[in-house]
N, C-alpha and C positions, 0 to 999 in steps of 0.2 A: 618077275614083274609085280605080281601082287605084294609081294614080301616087300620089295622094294620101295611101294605107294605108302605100307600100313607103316614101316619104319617113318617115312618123310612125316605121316599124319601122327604119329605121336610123337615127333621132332616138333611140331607144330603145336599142339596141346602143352608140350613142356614149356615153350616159350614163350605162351598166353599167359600160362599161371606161374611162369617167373616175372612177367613184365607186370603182372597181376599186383604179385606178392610186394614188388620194390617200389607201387607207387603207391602203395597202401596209404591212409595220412593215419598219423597214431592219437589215439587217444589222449585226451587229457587226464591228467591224474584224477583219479577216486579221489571224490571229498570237495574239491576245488572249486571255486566259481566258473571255472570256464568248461569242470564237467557238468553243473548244473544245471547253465544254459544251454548246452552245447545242441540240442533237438530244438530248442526255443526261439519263436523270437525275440528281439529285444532291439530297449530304447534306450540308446545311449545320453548319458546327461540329463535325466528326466524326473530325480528324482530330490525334491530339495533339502540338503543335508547340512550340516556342518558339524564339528565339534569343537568344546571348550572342557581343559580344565576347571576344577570343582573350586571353591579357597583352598581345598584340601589337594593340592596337586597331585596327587597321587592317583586320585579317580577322577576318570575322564567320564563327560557326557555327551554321546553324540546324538543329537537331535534330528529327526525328519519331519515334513511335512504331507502328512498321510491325505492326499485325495479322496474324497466320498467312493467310497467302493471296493477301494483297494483290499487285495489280500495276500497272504505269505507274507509276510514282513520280513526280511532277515538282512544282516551283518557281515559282510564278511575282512578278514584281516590279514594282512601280510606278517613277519614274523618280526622283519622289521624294515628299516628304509634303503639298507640293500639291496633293493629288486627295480625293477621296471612297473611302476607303479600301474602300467597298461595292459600291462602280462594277466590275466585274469588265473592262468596257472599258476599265479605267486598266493592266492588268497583262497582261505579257507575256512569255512563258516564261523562267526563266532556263537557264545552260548551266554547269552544274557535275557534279562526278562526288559518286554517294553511297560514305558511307565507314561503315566501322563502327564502331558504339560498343559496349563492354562484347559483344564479339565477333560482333554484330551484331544484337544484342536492341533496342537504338536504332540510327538512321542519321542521319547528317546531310551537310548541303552545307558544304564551307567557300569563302565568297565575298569580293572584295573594294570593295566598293561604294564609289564616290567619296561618295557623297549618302545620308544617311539618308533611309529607304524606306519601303514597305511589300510586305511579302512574305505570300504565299498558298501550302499545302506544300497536294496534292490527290495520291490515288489510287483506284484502281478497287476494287472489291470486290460479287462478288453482283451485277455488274450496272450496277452505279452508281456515280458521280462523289462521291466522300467531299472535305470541301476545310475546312481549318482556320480558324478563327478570324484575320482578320488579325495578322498579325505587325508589328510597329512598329520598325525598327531604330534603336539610340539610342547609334550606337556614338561619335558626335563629341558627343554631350550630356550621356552618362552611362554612360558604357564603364563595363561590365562589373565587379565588384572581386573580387580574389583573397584573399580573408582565411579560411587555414586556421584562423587561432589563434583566432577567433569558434566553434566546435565543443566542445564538451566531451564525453567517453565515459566512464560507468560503464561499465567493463568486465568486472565482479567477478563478474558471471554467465551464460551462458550465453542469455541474452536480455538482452544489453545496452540501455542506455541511451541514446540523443543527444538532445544539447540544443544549442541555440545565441542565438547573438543578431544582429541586421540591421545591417547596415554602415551607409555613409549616409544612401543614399536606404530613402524613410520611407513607398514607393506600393506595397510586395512585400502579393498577395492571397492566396498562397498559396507551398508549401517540397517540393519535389518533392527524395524522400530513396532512393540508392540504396546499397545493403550489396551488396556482392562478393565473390569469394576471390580470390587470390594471382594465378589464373591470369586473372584479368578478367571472370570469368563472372558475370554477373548472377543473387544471390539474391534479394532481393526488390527492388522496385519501387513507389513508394506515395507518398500527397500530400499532407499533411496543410494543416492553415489552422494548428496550434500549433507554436511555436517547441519542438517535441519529437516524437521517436519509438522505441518501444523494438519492437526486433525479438524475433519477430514477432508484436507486438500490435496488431490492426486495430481497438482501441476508438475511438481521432480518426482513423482513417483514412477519406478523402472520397473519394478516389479510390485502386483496384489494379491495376498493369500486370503481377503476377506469375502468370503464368499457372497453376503447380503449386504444390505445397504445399511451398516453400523446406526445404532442409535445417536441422536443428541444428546450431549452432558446435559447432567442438571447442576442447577447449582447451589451447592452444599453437600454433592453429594461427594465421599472419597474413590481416586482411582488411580491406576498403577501405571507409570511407562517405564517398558523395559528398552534398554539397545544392545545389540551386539554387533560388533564392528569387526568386519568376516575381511581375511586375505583370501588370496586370490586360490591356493591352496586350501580353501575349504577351512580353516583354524580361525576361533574365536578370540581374538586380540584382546578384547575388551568385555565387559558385562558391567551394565550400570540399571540399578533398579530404585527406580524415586516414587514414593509416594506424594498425591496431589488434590488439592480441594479446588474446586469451582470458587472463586469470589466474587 
């Protein structure tokens, strides 16, 4: 009878730690974003990103917009557009230095990918894993275009005017518009969905990255408006950079 009980109770332990063993969940691969996060929390879509080819199509720059505080910076990339852009198992860190933009108000990686990809720009903040909307590099399909001359400035007052018009491709969802000074400082920052923005009026503005309340132009003085006109996939269709004087 005893013999009988101890037989059933280790009949019992083996089928604990079979039912154990086969619903295990398995690791993600070493290296990967989704072993990175994988103890973490995280914010999905939280981190504003995009990239563009260079003139030089060959090197890609993908730009973020770093938060006050934020830390860990990093990149990660798929091998190419073969995968499930959502699968955090397809990407795996990349190794670029960040550089600054408009003196460090944006950052970006500049890389040279044999393969269009997909890229994921993630950092820390408060605690948690913040990680951007995939990135789709399109730099052999639909490199980048440089067309200042698409920009027109009223600049007759002291809240100028931009307008523009879209180059070839016909898939841009949105026109991320930045106004500077001379010395590269970022005034304002802002997103609109219309081929327009007068500084600084936030009536179409859908999105603000300007943290303070931008100065007034002077006038006489020189200043820069950049635009990049972003699809929906995160890729920079356009880049147009005009220089401007107050009259």
């Amino acid at each position: 009878m005893i013999k009988s009980s101890l037989i059933s109770s280790l009949l019992a332990v083996t089928l604990i730690l079979v039912s154990c063993s086969s619903d295990s969940v398995e690791l993600p691969p070493e290296g990967t974003l989704a072993a990175d996060i994988a103890d973490k929390e995280m914010v999905l879509g939280n981190v504003i990103a995009c990239a563009a080819s260079n003139e030089d199509p060959s090197v890609v720059s993908v730009f973020l917009y770093p938060r006050e505080g934020v830390s860990n910076i990093n990149f990660y990339e798929t091998e190419n557009l073969e995968v499930d852009e959502n699968n955090f198992s397809s990407y795996t860190k990349g190794a670029a230095e960040l550089i600054d933009v408009f003196n460090g108000y944006l950052l970006k990686y500049e890389i040279v990918p044999e393969l269009e990809k997909w890229v994921i720009v993630t950092f820390e903040e408060n605690g948690k894993v913040h990680l951007s909307n995939p990135i789709r590099l399109k730099h052999t399909t639909n490199p980048t275009e440089y067309l200042p001359q698409i920009v027109t400035v009223d600049n007759s007052s002291d809240m100028p005017v931009f307008s523009w018009e879209d180059g070839t491709f016909e898939d841009t969802v949105i026109y991320f518009q930045v106004v500077s000074n001379e010395n590269d400082n970022l005034l304002s920052g802002t997103y609109t969905v219309d081929q327009m923005f007068q500084y600084y009026n936030l009536d179409n503005v859908v999105l603000n990255i300007t943290v303070a309340e931008p100065p007034s132009l002077t006038l006489g003085n020189n200043y820069n408006f950049s635009l990049l006109a972003v699809s929906e996939d995160n890729w920079v269709n356009l880049f147009a950079e005009v220089n401007f004087t107050l009259e």
